[in-house]
ChimeraX commands (.cxc) that place a marker at each C-alpha (Angstrom):
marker #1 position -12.35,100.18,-182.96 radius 0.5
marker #1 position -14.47,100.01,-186.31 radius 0.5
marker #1 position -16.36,97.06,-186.83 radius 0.5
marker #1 position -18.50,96.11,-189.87 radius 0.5
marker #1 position -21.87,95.14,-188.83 radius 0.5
marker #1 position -24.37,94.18,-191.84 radius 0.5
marker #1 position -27.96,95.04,-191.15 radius 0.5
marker #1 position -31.23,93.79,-193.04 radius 0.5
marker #1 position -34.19,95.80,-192.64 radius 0.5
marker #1 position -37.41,97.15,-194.05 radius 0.5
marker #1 position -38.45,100.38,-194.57 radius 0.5
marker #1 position -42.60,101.61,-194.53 radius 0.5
marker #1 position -42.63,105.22,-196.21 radius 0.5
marker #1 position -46.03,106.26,-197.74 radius 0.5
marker #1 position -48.11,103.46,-196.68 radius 0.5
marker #1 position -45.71,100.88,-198.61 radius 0.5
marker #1 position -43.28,98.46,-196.68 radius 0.5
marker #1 position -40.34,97.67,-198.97 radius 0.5
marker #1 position -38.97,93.97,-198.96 radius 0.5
marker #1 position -36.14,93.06,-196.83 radius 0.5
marker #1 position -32.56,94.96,-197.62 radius 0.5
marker #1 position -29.56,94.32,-196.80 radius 0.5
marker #1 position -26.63,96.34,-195.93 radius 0.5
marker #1 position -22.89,96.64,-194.48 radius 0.5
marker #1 position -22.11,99.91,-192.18 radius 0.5
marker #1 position -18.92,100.99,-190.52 radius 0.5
marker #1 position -19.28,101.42,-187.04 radius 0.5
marker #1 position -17.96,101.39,-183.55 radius 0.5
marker #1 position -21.12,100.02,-181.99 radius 0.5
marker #1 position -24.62,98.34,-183.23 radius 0.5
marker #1 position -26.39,101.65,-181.60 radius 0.5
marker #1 position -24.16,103.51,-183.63 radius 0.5
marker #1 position -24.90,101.35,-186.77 radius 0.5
marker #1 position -28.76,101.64,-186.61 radius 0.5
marker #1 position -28.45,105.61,-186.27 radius 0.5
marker #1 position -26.22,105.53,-189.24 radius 0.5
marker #1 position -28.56,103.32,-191.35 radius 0.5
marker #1 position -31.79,105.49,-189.62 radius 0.5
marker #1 position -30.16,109.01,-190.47 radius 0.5
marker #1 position -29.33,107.64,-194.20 radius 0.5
marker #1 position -32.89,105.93,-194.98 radius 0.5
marker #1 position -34.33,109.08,-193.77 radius 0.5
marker #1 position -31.93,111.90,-195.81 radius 0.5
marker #1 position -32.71,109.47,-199.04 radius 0.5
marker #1 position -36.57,108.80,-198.26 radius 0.5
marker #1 position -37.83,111.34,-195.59 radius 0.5
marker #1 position -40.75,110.72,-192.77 radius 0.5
marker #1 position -40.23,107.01,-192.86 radius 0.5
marker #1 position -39.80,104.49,-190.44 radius 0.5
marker #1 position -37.16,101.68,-190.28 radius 0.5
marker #1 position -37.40,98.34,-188.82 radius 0.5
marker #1 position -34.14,96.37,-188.69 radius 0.5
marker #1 position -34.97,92.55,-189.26 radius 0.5
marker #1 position -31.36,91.23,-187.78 radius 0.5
marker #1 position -27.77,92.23,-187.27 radius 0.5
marker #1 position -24.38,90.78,-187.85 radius 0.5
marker #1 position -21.22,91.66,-187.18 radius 0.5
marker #1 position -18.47,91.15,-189.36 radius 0.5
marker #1 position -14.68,89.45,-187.79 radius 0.5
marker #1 position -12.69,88.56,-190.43 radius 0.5
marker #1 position -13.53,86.78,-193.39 radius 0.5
marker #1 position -15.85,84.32,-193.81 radius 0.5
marker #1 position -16.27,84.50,-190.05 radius 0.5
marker #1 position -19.65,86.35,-188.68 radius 0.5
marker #1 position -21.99,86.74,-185.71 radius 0.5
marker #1 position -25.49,87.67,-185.37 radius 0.5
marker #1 position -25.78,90.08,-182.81 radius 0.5
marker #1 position -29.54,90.45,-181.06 radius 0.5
marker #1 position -31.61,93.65,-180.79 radius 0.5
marker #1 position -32.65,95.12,-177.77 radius 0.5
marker link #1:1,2 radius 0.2
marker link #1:2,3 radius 0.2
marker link #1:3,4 radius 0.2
marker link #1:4,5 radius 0.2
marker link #1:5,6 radius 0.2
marker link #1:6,7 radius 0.2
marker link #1:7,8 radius 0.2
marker link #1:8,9 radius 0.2
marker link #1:9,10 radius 0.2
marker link #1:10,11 radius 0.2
marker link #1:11,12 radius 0.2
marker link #1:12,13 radius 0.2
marker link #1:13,14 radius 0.2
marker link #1:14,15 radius 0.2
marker link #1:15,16 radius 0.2
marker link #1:16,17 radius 0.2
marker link #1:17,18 radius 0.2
marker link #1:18,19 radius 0.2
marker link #1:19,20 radius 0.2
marker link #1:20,21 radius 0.2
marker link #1:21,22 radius 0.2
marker link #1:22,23 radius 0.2
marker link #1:23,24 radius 0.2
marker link #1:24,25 radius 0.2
marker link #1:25,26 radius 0.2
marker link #1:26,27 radius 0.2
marker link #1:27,28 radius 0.2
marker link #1:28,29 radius 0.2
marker link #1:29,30 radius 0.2
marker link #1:30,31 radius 0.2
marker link #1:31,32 radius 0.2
marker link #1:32,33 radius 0.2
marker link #1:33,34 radius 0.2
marker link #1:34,35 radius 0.2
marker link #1:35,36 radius 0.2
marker link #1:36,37 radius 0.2
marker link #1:37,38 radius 0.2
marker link #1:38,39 radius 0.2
marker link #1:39,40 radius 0.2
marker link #1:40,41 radius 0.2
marker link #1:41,42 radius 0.2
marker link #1:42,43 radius 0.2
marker link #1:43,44 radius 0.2
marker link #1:44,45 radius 0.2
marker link #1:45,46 radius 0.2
marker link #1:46,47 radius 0.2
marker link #1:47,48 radius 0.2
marker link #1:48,49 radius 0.2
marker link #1:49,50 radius 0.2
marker link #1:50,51 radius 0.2
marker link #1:51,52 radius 0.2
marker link #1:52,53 radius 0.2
marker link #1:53,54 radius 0.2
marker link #1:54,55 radius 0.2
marker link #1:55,56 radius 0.2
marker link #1:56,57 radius 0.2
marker link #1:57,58 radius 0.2
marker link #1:58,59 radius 0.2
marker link #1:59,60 radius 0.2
marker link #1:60,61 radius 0.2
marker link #1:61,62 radius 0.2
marker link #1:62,63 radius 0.2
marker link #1:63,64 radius 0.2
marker link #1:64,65 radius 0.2
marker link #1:65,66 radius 0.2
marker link #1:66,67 radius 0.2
marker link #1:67,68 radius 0.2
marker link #1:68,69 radius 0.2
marker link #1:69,70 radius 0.2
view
């Protein structure tokens, strides 16, 4: 099943930390959501890193959880 998890994160990428962004991936899983977001930064920025500030996961409307990070 495809869930909708939104993740907000920061990115550091040539000695510069960006502020916190915010976005909403398709996914079966949270791993699988972080990999998406991590292979995407990357493809659009290069040798980054990524650190994900918190997760959610989207039920139905106006209804979501925060899921915690290993």
């Amino acid at each position: 099943m495809i869930h909708q998890y939104e993740l907000n994160f920061s990115v550091m990428y040539s000695g510069k930390v960006t502020g916190s962004q915010s976005t909403i991936i398709p996914a079966s899983s949270l791993e699988e959501a972080n990999k998406k977001l991590q292979s995407e930064v990357k493809r659009r920025l290069g040798k980054c890193s990524i650190k994900v500030n918190s997760a959610s996961l989207f039920v139905s409307e106006g209804v979501q959880y925060t899921v915690s990070q290993k």
